[in-house]
N, C-alpha and C positions, 0 to 999 in steps of 0.2 A: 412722891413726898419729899420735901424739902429739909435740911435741915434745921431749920425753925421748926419747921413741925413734929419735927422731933426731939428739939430740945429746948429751948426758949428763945425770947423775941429779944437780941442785943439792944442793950440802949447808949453804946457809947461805940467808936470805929474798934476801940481796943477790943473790946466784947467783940464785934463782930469778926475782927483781923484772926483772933483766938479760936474761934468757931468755923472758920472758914479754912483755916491753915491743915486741918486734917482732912479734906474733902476729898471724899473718890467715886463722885457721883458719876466723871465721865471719865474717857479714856485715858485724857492728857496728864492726872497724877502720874502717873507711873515715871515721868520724860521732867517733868516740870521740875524748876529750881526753887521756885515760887509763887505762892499764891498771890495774886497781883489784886488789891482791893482797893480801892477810891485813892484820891490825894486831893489835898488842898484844908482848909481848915472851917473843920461845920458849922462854929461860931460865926464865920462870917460870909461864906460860899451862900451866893443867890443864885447862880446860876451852876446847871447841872449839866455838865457835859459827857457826852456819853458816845465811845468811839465802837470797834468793834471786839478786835483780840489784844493782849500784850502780845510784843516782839521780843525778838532773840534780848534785846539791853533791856527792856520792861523784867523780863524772864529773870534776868540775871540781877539784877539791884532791887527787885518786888518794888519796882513804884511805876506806876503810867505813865506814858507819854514822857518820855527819856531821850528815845530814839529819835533819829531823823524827823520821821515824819511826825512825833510828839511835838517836838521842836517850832516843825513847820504850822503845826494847830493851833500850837499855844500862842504863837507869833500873830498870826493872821487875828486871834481872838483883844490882843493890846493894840495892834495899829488899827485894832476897828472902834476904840474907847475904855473897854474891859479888862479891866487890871488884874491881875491873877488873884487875887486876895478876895475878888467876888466867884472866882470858879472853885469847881469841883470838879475834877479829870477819873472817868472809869469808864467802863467797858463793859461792852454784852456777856462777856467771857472772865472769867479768871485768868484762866491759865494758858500756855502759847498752846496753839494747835499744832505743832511739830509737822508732823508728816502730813498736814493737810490744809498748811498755809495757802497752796495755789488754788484750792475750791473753798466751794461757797462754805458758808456758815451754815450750817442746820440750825434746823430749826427744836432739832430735840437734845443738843448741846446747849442750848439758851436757856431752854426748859433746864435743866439742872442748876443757872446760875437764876433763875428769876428770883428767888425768896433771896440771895447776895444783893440785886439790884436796888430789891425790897427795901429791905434792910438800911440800906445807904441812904435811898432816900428816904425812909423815916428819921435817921438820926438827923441826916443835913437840913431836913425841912427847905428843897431852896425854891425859889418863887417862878424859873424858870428852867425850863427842860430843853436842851439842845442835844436833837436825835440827828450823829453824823455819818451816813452810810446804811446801803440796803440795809444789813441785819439792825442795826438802831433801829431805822426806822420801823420795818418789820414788830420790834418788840413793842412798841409804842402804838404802833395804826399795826391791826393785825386785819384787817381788810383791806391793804394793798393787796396790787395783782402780783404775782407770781414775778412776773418779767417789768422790765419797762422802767421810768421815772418812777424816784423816791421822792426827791428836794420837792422842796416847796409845799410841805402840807401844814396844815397847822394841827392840832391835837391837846386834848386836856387828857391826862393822866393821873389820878385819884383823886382829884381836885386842881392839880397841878396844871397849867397852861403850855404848852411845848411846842416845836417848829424841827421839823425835820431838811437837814441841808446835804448837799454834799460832802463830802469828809474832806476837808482841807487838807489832808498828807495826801491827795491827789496828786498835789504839788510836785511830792519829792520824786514821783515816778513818771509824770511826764516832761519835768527837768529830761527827762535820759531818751527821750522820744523824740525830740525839736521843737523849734519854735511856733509851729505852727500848734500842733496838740498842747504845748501847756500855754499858748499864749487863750486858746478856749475854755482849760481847764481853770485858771487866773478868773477869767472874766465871770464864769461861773460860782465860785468860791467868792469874788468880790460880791455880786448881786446877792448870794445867801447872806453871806455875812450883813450887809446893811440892812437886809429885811430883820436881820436877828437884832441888829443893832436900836432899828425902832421900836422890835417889840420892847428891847427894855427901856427903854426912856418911855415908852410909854405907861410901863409899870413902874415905874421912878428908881429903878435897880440902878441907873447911871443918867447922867445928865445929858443935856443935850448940849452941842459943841457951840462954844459962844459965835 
């Protein structure tokens, strides 16, 4: 049981910042500095971006995508036409996974934040869902396989239209690997992103480049 169902359905991010900030569904309260909940502005966020955990700087300022590899996503999402002013920045998770950054996401961690995810997207209402990375995607297409390729599906989500990619903070970690790995990780984050980029011009969320 979720907290909404246990206490009522937020209708503004404040509501729900307030509602979320006491949470000890999973292990990570105990460690955590904060409760890490959407960013960007619901009046005018059409597109919903959706990564996996906050990090150590997310952790410590409670906003998304801050860090490094925030940086590198929000980056990739402007040089591909999309202005920050049409996103919306959150995560499958709340709060940092501390001791269990180097494994995978569970899947019954997620389960504790889905009525958060809920939540977000009913206040943002935004026309397009961008699921980045296995556990994104996984929350979105839950009949993925186990192992193997996530990018490239497409998915409606309670009405909502969505396209699951690679997570563009790929970037910041095969920087440290060579040129050869992130010059494939580049090429792959490029192809997602322009697929993303059509679907919104084709929903009229952004124009098409003169």
């Amino acid at each position: 049981m979720g907290l909404f169902d246990k206490h009522f359905e937020a209708s503004t991010m404040e509501e729900l910042k307030a509602e979320w900030d006491t949470c000890t569904q999973c292990p990570f309260h105990v460690q955590r500095k904060n409760v890490v909940v959407g960013d960007g502005n619901p009046a005018t966020a059409e597109v919903f971006a959706v990564g996996q955990t906050p990090g150590k700087d997310e952790d410590i300022e409670g906003i998304p995508f801050v860090g490094a590899g925030g940086i590198i996503t929000k980056r990739q999402f402007q040089i591909h036409g999309v202005p920050d002013e049409l996103m919306w920045w959150t995560n499958v998770l709340a709060c940092m996974p501390f001791n269990y950054l180097k494994g995978a996401v569970r899947k019954s961690w997620m389960e504790h934040c889905w009525d958060r995810l809920d939540g977000e997207l009913r206040i943002v209402k935004p026309k397009f869902i961008v699921a980045m990375g296995r556990p994104a995607a996984v929350r979105f297409v839950p009949n993925l396989p186990a192992k193997g390729e996530t990018r490239g599906k497409d998915f409606i989500y309670k009405g909502i239209p969505g396209r699951t990619i690679v997570h563009p903070a790929i970037l910041n970690r095969m920087q440290k690997k060579g040129p050869k790995d992130y010059a494939k990780a580049l090429a792959d984050v490029t192809d997602d992103m322009l697929t993303v980029k059509q679907r919104l011009i084709d929903l009229e969320i952004i124009k098409k480049d003169p």
